[in-house]
C-alpha positions as CSV (number, residue, x, y, z in Angstrom):
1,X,-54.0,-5.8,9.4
2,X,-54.7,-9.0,10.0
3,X,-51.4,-11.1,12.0
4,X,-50.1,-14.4,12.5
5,X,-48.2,-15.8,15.2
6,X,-46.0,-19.2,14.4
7,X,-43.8,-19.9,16.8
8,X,-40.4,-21.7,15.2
9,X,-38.7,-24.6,15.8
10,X,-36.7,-27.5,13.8
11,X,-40.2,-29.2,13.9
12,X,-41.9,-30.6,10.5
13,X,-45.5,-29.0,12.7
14,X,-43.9,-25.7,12.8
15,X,-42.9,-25.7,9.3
16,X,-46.6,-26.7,8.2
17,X,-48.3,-24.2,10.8
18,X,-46.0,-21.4,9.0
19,X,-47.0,-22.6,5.9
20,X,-50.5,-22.6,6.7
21,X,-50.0,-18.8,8.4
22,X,-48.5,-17.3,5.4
23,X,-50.9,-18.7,2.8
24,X,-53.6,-16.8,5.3
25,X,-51.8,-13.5,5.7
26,X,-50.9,-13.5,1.7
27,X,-54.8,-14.0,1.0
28,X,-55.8,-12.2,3.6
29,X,-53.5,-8.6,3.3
30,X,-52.0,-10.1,6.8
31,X,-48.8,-10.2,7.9
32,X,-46.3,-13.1,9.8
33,X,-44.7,-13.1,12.8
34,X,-42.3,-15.3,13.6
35,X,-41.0,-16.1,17.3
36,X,-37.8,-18.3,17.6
37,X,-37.9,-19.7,21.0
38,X,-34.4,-19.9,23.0
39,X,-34.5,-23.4,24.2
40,X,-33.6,-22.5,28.1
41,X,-30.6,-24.9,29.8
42,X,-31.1,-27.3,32.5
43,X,-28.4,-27.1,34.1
44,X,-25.6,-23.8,35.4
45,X,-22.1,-24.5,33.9
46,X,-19.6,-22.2,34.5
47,X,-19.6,-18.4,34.1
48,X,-18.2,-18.6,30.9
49,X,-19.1,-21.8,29.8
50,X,-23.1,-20.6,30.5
51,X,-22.6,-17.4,28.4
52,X,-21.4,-19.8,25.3
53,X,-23.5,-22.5,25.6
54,X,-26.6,-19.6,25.7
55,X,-25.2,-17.5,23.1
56,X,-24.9,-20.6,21.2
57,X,-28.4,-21.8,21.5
58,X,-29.4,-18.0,20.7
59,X,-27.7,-18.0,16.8
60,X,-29.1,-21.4,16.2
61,X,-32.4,-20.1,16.7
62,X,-31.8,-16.6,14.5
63,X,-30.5,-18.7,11.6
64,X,-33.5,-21.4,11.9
65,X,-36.2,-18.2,12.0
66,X,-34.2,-16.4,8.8
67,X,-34.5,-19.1,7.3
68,X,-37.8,-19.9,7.5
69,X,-38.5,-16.6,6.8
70,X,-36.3,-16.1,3.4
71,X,-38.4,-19.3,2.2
72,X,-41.8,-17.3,3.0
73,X,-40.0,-14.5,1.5
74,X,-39.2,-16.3,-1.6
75,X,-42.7,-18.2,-2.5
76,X,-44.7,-14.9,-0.8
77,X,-42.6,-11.9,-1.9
78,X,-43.2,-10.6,1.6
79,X,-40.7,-10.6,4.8
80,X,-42.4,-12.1,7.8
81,X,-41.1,-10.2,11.2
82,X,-38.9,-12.5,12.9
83,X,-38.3,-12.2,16.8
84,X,-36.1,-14.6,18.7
85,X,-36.9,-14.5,22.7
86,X,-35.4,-16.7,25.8
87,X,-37.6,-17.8,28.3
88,X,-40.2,-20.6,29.6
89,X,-42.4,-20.8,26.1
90,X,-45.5,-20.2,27.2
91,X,-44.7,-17.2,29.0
92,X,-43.0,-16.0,26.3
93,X,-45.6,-16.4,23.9
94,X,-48.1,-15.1,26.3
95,X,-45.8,-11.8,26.4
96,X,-45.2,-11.6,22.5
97,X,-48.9,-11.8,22.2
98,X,-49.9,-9.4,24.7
99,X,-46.4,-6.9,23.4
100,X,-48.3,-6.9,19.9
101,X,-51.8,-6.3,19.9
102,X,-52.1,-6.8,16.2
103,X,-51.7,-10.4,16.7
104,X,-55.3,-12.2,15.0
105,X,-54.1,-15.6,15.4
106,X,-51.8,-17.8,17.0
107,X,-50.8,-20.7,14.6
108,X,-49.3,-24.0,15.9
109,X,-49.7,-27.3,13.9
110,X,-50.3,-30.9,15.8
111,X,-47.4,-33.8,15.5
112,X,-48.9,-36.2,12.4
113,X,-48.3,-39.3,15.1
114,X,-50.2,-38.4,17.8
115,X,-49.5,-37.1,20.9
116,X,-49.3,-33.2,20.5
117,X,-45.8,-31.5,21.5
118,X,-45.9,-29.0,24.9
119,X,-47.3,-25.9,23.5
120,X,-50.2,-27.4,21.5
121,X,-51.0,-29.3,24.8
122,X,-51.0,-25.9,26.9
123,X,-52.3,-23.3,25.0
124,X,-55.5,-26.2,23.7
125,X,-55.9,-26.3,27.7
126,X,-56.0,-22.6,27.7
127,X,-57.2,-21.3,24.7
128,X,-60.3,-20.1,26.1
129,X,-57.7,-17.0,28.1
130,X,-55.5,-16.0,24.7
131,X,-56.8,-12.6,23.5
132,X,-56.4,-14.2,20.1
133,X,-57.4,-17.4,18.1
134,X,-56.0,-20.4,18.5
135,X,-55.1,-22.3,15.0
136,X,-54.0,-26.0,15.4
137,X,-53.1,-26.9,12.1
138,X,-53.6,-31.2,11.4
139,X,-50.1,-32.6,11.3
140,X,-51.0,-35.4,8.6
141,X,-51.7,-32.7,6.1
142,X,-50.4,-32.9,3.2
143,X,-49.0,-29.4,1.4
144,X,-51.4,-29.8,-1.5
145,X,-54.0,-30.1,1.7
146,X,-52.5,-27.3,3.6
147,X,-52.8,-24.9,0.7
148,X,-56.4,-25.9,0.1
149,X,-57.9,-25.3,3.7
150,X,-55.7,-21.8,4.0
């Protein structure tokens, strides 16, 4: 079974590459994965303080992946698998990937503006060493254009 990787954010480019992805897995038989990335902190505050401020970060990511996911849920009629992970991003995608061989595609979508976010920028640089494709949905896309080209 054919499965796609978003990775989810509070982006408008995540919401159109998880568009994009479910369309494909719907008309493909596939299936949605969906990886919620635990923004890390910059800075140590104390003990405490750390483990709230991480915990915190943690539930604002599992409420922005269900989400996303009840909306697939409601237009596709099937549940995407939802996975929320701390780390450095690309390493953690790189993991996710390599944890789930099942994985046929890794979809991001480019900002509409111009200048593409951090992980279009690294894994375009290093597509060519994913064990999967890379799909870089155009950001300007317009649903009615996103539907089309899935």
């Amino acid at each position: 079974m054919r499965t796609y990787l978003v990775v989810m954010d509070e982006t408008e480019e995540a919401k159109q590459a998880l568009r994009f992805a479910s369309l494909r897995a719907h008309k493909t038989g596939g299936s949605v994965h969906i990886l919620a990335l635990v923004p890390q902190q910059t800075f140590n505050a104390f003990g405490g303080v750390q483990a709230t401020i991480e915990q915190e970060a943690r539930e604002r990511a599992e409420v922005m992946a269900n989400s996303a996911a009840g909306n697939i849920f409601g237009e596709m009629g099937k549940m995407p698998t939802i996975a929320v992970r701390p780390g450095p991003p690309a390493d953690v995608i790189r993991k996710y990937i390599e944890e789930h061989g099942n994985i046929a595609a890794l979809v991001l979508a480019t900002s509409a503006e111009g200048g593409s976010g951090p992980l279009v920028t690294h894994f375009a640089g290093h597509a060519g060493q994913l064990p999967c494709p890379l799909y870089l949905v155009p950001g300007g896309l317009s649903r009615d254009q996103i539907d089309a080209l899935a």
